[in-house]
C-alpha positions as CSV (number, residue, x, y, z in Angstrom):
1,X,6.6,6.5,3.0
2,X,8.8,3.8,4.0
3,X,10.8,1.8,1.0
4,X,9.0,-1.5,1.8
5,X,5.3,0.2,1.6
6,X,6.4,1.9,-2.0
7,X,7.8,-0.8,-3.3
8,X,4.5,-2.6,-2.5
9,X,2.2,-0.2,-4.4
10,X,5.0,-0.3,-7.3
11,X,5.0,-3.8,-7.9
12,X,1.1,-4.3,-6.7
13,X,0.5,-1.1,-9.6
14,X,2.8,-3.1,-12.5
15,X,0.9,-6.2,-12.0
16,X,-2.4,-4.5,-12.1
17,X,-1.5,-3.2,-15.3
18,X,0.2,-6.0,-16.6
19,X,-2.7,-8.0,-16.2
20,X,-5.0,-5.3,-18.1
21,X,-2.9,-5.5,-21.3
22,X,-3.2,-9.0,-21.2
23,X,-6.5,-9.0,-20.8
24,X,-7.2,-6.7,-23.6
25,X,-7.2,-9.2,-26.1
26,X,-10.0,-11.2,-24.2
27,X,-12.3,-8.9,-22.7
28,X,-12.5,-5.0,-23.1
29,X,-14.7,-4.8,-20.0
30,X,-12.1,-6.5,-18.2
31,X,-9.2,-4.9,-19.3
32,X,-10.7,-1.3,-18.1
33,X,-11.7,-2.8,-15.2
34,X,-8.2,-3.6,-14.7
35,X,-7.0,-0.5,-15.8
36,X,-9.4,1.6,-13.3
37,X,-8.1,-0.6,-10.5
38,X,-4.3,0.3,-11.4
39,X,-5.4,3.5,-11.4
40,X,-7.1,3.9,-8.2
41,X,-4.2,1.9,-6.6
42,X,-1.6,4.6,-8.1
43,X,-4.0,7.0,-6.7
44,X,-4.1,5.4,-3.2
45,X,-0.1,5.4,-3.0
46,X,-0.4,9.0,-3.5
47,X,-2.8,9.6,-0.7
48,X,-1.4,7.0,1.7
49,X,2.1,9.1,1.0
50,X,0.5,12.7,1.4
51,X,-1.2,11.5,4.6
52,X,2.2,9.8,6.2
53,X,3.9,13.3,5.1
54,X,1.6,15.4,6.7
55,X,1.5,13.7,10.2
């Protein structure tokens, strides 16, 4: 994976959660919303790595 594309899951991945622990203290549904986003987003770096590995 090339620096550029991890550093833009890293950052995009810290502001996700950023924004569900501030959100926590508004709305709960929001803030696991949030947190399932950050989560699938980690989880997308992961497959976008393991498929640019393996070709």
């Amino acid at each position: 994976m090339s620096k550029g594309l991890s550093l833009w899951f890293a950052v995009s991945s810290i502001i996700l959660l950023t924004a569900a622990a501030i959100s926590i203290s508004y709305s709960a549904w929001l803030a696991i919303l949030l947190g399932l986003l950050s989560v699938g987003n980690i989880g997308w770096g992961f497959v976008v790595k393991a498929r640019q590995r393996r070709s």
